[in-house]
TILO-141568 format. One line per 10 residues: number of its first residue (from 1); for each residue x, y, z of C-alpha. Coordinates in nm, 2 decimals. Example, Ala and Ser with C-alpha at 12.3 -4.5 7.8 and 13.67 -1.06 7.14 Angstrom:
<rs>
1> 1.23,-0.45,0.78; 1.37,-0.11,0.71
</rs>
This chain:
<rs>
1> -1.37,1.43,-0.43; -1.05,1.42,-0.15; -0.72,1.51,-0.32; -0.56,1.24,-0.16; -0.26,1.19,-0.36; -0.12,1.48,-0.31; 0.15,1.53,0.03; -0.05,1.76,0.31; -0.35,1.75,0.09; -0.59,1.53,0.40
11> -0.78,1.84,0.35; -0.82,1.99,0.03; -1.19,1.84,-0.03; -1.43,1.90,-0.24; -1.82,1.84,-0.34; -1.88,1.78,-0.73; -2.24,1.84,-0.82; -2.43,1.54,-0.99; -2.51,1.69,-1.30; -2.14,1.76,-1.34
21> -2.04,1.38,-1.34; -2.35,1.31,-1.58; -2.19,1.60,-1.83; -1.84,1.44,-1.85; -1.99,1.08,-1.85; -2.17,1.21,-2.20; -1.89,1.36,-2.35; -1.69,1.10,-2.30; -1.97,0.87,-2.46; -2.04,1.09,-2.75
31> -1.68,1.05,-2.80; -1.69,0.65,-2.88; -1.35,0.64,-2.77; -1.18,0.31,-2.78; -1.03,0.14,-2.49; -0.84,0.38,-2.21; -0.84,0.69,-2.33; -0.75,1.05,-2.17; -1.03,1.29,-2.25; -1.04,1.65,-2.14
41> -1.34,1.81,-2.09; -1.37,2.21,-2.08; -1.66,2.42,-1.98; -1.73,2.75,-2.17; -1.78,3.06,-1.97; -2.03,3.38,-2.04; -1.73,3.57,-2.01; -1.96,3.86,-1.90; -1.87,4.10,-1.62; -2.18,4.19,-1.43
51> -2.28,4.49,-1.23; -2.51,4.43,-0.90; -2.88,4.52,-0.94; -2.94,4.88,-0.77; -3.24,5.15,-0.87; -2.96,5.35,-1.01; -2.84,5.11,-1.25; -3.17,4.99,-1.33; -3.25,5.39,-1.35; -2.98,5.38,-1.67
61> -3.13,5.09,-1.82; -3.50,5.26,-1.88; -3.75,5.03,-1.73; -3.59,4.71,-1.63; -3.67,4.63,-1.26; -3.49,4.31,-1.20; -3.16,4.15,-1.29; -2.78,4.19,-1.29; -2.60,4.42,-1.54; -2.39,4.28,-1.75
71> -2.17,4.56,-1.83; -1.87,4.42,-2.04; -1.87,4.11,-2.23; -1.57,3.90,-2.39; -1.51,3.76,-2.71; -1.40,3.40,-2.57; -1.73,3.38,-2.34; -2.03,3.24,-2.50; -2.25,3.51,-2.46; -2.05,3.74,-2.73
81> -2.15,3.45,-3.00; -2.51,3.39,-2.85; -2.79,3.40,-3.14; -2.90,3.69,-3.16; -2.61,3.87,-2.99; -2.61,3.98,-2.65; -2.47,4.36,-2.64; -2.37,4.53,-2.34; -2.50,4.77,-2.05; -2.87,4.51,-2.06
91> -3.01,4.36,-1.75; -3.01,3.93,-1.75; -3.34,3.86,-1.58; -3.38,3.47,-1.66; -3.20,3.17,-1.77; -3.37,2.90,-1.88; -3.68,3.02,-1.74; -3.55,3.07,-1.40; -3.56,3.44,-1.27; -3.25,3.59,-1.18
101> -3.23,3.83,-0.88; -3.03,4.13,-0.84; -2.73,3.93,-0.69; -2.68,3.73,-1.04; -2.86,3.42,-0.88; -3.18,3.18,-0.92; -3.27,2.84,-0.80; -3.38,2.56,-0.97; -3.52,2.32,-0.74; -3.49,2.03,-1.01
111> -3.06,2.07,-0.93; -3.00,2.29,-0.62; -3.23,2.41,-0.32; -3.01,2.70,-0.25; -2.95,2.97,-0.48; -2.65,2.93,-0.78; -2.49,3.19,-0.97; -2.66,3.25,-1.27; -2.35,3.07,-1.46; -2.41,2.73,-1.28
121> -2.76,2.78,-1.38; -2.68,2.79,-1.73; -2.56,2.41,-1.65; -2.88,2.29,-1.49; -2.97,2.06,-1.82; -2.93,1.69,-1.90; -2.70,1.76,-2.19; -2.38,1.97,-2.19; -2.45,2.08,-2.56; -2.80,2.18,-2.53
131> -2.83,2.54,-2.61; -2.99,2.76,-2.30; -3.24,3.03,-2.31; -3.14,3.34,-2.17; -3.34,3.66,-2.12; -3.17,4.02,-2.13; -3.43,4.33,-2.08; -3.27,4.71,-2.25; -3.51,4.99,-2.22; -3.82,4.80,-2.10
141> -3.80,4.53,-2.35; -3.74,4.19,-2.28; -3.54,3.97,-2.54; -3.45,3.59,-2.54; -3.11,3.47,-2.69; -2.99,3.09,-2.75; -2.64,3.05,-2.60; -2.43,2.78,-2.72; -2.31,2.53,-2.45; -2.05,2.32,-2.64
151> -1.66,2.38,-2.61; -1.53,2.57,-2.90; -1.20,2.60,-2.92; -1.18,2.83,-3.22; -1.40,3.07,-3.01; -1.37,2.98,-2.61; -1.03,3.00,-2.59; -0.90,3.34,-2.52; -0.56,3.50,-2.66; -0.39,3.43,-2.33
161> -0.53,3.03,-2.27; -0.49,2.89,-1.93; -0.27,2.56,-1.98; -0.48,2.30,-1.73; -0.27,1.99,-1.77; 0.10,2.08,-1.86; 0.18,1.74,-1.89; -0.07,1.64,-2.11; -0.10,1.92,-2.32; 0.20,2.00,-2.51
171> 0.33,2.40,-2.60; 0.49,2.40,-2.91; 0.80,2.65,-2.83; 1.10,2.82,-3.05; 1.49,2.84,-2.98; 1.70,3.11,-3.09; 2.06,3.08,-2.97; 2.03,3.12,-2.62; 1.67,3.28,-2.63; 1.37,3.10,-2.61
181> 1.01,3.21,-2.67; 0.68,3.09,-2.67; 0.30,3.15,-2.64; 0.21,3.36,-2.28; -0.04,3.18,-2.10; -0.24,3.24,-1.80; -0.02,3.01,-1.60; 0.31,3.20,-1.63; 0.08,3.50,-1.56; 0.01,3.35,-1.23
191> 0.40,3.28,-1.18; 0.53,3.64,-1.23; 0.23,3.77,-0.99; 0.23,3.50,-0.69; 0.64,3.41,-0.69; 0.78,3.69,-0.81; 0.52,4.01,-0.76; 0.52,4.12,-1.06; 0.15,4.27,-1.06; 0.18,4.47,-1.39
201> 0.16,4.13,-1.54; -0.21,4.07,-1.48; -0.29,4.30,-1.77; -0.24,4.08,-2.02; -0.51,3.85,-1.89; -0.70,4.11,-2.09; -0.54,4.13,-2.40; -0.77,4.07,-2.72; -0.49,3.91,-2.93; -0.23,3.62,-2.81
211> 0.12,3.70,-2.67; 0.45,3.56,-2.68; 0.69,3.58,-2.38; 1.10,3.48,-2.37; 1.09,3.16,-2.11; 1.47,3.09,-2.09; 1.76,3.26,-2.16; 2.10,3.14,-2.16; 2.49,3.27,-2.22; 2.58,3.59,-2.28
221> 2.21,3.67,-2.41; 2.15,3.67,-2.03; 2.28,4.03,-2.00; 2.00,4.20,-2.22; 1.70,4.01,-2.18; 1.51,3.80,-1.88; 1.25,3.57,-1.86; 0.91,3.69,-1.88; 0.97,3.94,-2.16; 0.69,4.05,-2.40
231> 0.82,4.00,-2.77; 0.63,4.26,-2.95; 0.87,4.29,-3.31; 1.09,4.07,-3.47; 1.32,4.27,-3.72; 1.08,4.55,-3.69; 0.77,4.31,-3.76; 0.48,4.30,-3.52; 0.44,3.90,-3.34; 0.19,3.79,-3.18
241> 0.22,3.42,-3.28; 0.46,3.11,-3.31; 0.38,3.16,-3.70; 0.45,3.52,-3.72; 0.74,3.45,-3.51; 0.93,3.19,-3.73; 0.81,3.40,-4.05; 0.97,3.73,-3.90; 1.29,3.53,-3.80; 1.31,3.38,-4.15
251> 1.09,3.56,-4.41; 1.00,3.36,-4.73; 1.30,3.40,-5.00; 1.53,3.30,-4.72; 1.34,3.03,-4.61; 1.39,2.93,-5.03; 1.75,2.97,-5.02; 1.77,2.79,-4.75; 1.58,2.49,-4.89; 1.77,2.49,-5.21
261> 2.07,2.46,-5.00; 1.98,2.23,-4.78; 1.82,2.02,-5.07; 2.17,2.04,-5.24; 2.37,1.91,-4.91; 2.05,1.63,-4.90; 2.11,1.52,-5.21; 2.54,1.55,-5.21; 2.43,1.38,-4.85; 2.23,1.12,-5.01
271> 2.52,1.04,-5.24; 2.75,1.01,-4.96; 2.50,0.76,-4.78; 2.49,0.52,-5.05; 2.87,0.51,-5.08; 2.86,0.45,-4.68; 2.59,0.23,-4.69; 2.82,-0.02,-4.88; 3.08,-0.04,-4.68; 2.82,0.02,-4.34
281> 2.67,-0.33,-4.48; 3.01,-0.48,-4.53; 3.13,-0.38,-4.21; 2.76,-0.48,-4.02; 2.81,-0.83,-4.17; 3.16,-0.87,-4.07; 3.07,-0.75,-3.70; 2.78,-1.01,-3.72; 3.04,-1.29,-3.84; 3.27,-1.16,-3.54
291> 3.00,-1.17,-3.31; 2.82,-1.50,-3.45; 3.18,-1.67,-3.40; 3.22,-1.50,-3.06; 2.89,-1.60,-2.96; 2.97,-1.95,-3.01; 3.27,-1.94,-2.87; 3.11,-1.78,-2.56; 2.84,-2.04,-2.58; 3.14,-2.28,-2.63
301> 3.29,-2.19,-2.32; 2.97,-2.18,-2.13; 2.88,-2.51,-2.21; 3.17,-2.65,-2.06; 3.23,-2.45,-1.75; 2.89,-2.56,-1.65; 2.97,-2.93,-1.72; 3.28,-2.92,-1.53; 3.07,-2.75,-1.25; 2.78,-3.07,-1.32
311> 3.07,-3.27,-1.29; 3.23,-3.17,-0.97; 2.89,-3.13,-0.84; 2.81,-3.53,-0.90; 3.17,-3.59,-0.79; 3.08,-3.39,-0.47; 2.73,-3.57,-0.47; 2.90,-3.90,-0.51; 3.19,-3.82,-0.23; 2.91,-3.73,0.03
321> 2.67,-4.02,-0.10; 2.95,-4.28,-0.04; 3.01,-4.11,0.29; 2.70,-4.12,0.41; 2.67,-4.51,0.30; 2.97,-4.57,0.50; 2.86,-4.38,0.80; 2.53,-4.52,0.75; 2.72,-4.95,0.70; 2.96,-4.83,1.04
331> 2.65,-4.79,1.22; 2.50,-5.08,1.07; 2.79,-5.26,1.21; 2.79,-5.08,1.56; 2.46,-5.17,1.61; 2.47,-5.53,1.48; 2.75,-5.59,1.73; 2.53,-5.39,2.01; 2.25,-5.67,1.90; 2.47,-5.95,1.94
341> 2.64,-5.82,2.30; 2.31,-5.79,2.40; 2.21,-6.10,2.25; 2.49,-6.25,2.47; 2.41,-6.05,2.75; 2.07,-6.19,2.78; 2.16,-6.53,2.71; 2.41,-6.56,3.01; 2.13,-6.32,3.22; 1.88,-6.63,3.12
351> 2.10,-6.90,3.21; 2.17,-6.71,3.53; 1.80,-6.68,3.59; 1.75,-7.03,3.53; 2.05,-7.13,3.80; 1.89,-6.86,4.02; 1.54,-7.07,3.97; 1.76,-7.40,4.04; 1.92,-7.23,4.36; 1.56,-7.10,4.46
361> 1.40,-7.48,4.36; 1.66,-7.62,4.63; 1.66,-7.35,4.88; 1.28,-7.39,4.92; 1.33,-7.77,4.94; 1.59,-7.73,5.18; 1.34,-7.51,5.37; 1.07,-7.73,5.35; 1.34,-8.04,5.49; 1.43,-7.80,5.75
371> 1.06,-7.70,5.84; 1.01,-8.05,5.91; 1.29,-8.13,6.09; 1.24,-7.87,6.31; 0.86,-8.03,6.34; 0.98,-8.36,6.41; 1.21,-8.20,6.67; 0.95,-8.01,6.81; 0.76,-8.29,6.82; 1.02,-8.52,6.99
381> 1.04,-8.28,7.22; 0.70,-8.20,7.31; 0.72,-8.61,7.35; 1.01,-8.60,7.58; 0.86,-8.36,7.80; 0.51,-8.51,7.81; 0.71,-8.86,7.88; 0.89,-8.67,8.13; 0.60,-8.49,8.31; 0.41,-8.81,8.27
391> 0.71,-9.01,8.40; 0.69,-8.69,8.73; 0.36,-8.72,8.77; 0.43,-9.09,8.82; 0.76,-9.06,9.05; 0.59,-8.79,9.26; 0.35,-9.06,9.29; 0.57,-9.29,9.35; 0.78,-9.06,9.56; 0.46,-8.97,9.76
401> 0.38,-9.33,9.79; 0.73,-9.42,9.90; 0.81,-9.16,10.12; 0.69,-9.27,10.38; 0.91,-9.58,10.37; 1.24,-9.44,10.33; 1.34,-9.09,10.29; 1.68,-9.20,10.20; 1.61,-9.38,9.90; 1.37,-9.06,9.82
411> 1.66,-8.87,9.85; 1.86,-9.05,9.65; 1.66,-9.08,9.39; 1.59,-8.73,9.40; 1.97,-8.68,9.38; 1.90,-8.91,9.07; 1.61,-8.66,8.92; 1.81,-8.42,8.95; 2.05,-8.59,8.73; 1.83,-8.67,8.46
421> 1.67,-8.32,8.51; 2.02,-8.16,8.41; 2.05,-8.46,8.13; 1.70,-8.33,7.97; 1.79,-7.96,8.05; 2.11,-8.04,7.88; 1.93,-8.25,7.55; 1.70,-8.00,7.54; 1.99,-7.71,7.49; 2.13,-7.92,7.24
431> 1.81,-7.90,7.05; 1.78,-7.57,7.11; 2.15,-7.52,6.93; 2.04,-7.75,6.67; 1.72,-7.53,6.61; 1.96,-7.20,6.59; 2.21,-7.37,6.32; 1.89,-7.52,6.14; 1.76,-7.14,6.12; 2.08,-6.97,6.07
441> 2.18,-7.26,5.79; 1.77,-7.15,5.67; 1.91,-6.81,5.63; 2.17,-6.86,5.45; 1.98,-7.04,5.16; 1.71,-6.77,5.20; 2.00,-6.51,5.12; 2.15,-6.77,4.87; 1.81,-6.76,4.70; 1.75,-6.41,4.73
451> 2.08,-6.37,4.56; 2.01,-6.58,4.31; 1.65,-6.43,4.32; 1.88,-6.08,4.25; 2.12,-6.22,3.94; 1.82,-6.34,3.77; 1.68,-5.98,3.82; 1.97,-5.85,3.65; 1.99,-6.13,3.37; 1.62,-5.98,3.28
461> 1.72,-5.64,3.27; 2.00,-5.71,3.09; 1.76,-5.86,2.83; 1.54,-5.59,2.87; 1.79,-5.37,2.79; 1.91,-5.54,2.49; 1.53,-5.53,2.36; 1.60,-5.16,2.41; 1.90,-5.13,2.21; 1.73,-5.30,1.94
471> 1.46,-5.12,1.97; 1.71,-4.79,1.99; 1.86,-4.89,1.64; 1.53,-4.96,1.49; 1.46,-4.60,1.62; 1.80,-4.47,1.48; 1.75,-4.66,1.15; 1.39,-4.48,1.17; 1.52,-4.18,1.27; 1.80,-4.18,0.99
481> 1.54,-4.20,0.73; 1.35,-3.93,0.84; 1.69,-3.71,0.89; 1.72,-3.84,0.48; 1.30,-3.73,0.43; 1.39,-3.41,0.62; 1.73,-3.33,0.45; 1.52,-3.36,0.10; 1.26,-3.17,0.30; 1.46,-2.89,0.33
491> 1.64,-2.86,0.01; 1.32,-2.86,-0.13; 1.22,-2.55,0.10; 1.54,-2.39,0.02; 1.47,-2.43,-0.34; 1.11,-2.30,-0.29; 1.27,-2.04,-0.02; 1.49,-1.94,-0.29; 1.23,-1.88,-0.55; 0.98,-1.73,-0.31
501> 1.29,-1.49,-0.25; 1.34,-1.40,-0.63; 0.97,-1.31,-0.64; 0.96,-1.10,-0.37; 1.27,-0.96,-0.48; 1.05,-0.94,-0.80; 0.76,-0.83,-0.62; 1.00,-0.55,-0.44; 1.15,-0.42,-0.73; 0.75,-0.39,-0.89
511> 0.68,-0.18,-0.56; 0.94,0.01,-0.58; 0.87,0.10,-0.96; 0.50,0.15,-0.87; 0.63,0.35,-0.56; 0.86,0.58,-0.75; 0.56,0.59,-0.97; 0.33,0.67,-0.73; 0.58,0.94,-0.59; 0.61,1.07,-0.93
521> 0.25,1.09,-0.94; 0.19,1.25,-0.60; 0.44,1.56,-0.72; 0.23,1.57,-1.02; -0.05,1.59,-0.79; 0.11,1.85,-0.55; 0.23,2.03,-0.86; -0.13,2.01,-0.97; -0.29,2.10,-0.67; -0.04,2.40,-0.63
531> -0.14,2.52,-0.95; -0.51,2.51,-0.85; -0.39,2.70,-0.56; -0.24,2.97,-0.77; -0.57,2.93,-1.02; -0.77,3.02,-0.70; -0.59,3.24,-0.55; -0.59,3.44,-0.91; -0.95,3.36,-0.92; -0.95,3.53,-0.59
541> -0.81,3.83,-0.69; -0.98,3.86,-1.02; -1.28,3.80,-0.80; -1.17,4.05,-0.60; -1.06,4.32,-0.89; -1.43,4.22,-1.05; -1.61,4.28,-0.77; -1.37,4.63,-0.69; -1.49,4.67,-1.05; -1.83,4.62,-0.94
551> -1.83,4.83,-0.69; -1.65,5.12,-0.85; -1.88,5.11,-1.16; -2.19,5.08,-0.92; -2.07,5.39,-0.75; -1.96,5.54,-1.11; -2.31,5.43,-1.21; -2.47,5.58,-0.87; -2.25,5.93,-0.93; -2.36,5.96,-1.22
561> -2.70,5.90,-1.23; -2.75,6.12,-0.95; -2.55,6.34,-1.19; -2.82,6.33,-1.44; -3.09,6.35,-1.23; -2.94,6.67,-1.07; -2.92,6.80,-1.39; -3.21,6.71,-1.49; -3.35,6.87,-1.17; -3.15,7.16,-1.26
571> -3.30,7.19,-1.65; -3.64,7.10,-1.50; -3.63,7.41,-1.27; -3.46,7.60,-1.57; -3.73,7.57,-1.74; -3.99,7.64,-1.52; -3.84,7.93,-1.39; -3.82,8.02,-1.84; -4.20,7.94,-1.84; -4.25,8.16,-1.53
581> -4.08,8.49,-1.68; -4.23,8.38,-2.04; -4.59,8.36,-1.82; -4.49,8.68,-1.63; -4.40,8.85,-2.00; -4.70,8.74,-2.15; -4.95,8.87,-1.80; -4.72,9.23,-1.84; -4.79,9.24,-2.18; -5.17,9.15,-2.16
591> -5.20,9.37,-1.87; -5.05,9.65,-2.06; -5.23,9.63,-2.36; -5.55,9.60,-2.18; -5.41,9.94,-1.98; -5.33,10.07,-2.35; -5.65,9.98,-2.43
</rs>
């Protein structure tokens, strides 16, 4: 079991034997309780106060050679009430069968391997109400007693209880003035001891008969009395209860007096009620009238704040709905006139492409003229210039042939092929010009074309582009509707956002309440486990004064049977030393009668 609950308590741990669990699991189903129900369960005590086993104290005891003395016994403990009773100054040797050793402990190896004190042994059973068997030996003689196991509270609980649960148990309490007194237990015991050192307290630990103790004083009553006083008399009668308290404080004929008064004023009281109750009523059903016709009028009022808020809310609705038409119409318009600029724009880039398709249609037939004019020109004058190597050829010849004859005439009419040299040369410059306006006149309707080639380029991206705007305001008409999807989108998310916010809010305020529960329930815990830390430290110390007890009663026990047996040596040798001088008498006498004789 970890005490986890409690602040700085990682460490207070702690191992709860088995059989334990199985005796509170069986009370609380003897019980039959119904539903959740808080159950305390209470162990009864021997309420014996034992004695180590020595040869001295078993020397007191006559015989008995084993066991622990039990040397005082109280009336709350189970052992006083055993059957038949269990006196004092014997020896426990067993429980339940199970020997006991000097030391008060046994083993059962059914429960424990190690060794238990012989109280723990008394709980080695399957049933908390089972009675045990326990063996005491007095003067050689063994005897076997039935001890009750059940919790009786008539005969458990001692005169100054121990309060285990202070908020679950409730201490009835009386107030006089500024005084007020209750029953002592052994918690306020531990309080004056540990906090304020007050170690005469402990005594009443002890006490055969219950207590009552001041716990608060107030006022002026503050100047004679403190907390923690014993209230022994009450106008000069001896208390010891709540009972004897209230019966000292008011004795019986008072307590008549006082009834018959206080039965007059109830019934002169009773009187008076009646006569109030009538006009109470009268005045309760006029407040409810009030508050009926207030409620309405509230409700009234209500009612048509929130339909002027529904109807500026429509009329805002409205205003932005019929703005958002005409944004949405504007952009309808916008983008109709984008269609039909582009529409425009790509008829005039089409009719431009088809011009540039005319321009290219003539350019290439212009080319195609001007490719075979050049041919026919080429071939002309690849003509001429066969003709005119031919017609060489055939002058040389004739030149060659003729030279002979006269060099005159061949110099003349080389003079004349000269001539029509520089004619040909000449023609054949000419065509040479013609060939460079025929390919400069070739370029310009190539660049014409290429131009053309260029508008018609443009005209289609023009029209390209106006598919794009289309398609742009088919994307924007797209887009708007999703902008519409995702504006509904999102108020619908703020509506869920705000209602996920009101149950965490929800959820916050729950953890907080179970955190300031759980808080509450840690200090009940620390408080809890500071009171076991006072119930052990006083168990400590009562170990502690038992065991000084112990230890002082051994030696007591030790002294004084060494005591005895010196005296016993003494008397012994006493009397020897008698029956020697009656023996040395009686040989004197004999040996003086014989003399005599």
């Amino acid at each position: 079991f970890a005490k986890s609950a409690a602040p700085q308590a990682d460490s207070i741990n702690f191992v709860i034997p088995i059989w334990r669990v199985a005796h509170i699991m069986s009370v609380y189903q003897r019980g039959a309780l119904g539903g959740d129900t808080r159950v305390q369960v209470k162990f009864p005590t021997s309420g014996a106060v034992t004695v180590q086993g020595h040869p001295a104290v078993y020397a007191l005891t006559g015989g008995c050679k084993t066991g622990v003395l039990i040397s005082k016994l109280a009336d709350s403990g189970n052992f006083a009430h055993a059957s038949p009773p269990i006196p004092e100054r014997v020896m426990l040797t067993k429980v339940n069968g199970i020997e006991v050793d000097r030391f008060g402990m046994g083993r059962d190896a059914k429960f424990a391997e190690d060794k238990v004190g012989f109280e723990q042994m008394m709980f080695f059973q399957d049933q908390l109400t089972k009675p045990v068997q326990v063996e005491t030996c007095s003067r050689g003689v063994h005897t076997v007693h039935r001890v009750r196991m059940a919790w009786d509270p008539e005969v458990n609980q001692p005169a100054v209880p121990r309060v285990d649960e202070p908020l679950f148990e409730h201490q009835q309490y009386e107030m006089f003035g500024d005084i007020g007194v209750m029953p002592l237990t052994a918690n306020m015991v531990d309080v004056a001891t540990q906090q304020f050192h007050h170690t005469g307290t402990s005594r009443w630990l002890y006490e055969q008969k219950p207590k009552l103790v001041v716990n608060y004083v107030g006022g002026s009553a503050s100047a004679y009395l403190r907390p923690g006083a014993i209230v022994k008399r009450v106008n000069g009668k001896e208390v010891n209860t709540l009972e004897e308290y209230r019966e000292a404080m008011l004795p019986a004929a008072v307590l008549t007096k006082i009834q018959k008064v206080e039965d007059d004023a109830q019934n002169k009281e009773a009187v008076m009620k009646k006569l109030l109750k009538h006009r109470i009523d009268a005045l309760k059903e006029a407040m409810q009238t009030e508050s009926a016709a207030r409620l309405a009028a509230e409700r009234a009022q209500e009612e048509s704040a929130q339909r002027e808020k529904d109807l500026v809310l429509r009329r805002a609705q409205a205003a932005k709905k019929a703005e958002a038409e005409k944004k949405a119409t504007e952009k309808a318009r916008q983008a109709d006139e984008a269609r039909r600029a582009a529409r425009k724009e790509a008829e005039e880039k089409a009719r431009k492409e088809q011009e540039a398709k005319q321009a290219k249609l003539a350019a290439e037939k212009a080319r195609k003229a001007e490719e075979a004019r050049k041919a026919e020109a080429a071939r002309k004058v690849e003509e001429a210039r066969k003709a005119e190597e031919a017609r060489k050829a055939e002058e040389m010849q004739k030149a060659a042939k003729a030279a002979a004859a006269a060099k005159a005439e061949a110099a003349a009419k080389a003079a004349a092929a000269r001539k029509a040299e520089e004619a040909k040369r000449a023609e054949m410059a000419r065509a040479r010009a013609a060939q460079e306006e025929a390919d400069r006149k070739a370029a310009a309707a190539r660049q014409a074309a290429e131009a053309r080639i260029e508008k018609s380029r443009r005209a289609l991206e023009a029209k390209q582009a106006e598919e794009a705007a289309a398609r742009k305001v088919e994307e924007a008409k797209k887009r708007m509707l999703k902008a519409r999807e995702e504006m509904e989108r999102i108020k619908a998310e703020k509506a869920e956002l705000k209602a996920k916010a009101r149950k965490e809010a929800e959820q916050k305020a729950l953890r907080e309440a179970k955190a300031r529960e759980e808080e509450r329930k840690r200090e009940e815990a620390a408080a809890l486990a500071r009171e076991q830390e006072e119930q052990r430290e006083l168990a400590a110390a009562r170990a502690a004064a038992i065991e000084e007890a112990k230890q002082k009663a051994l030696e007591e026990a030790e002294a004084q049977a060494i005591a005895e047996a010196k005296q016993r040596a003494a008397q012994e040798a006493k009397a020897k030393a008698e029956a020697a001088a009656r023996a040395r008498a009686e040989a004197e006498a004999q040996a003086r009668a014989e003399e005599d004789k």
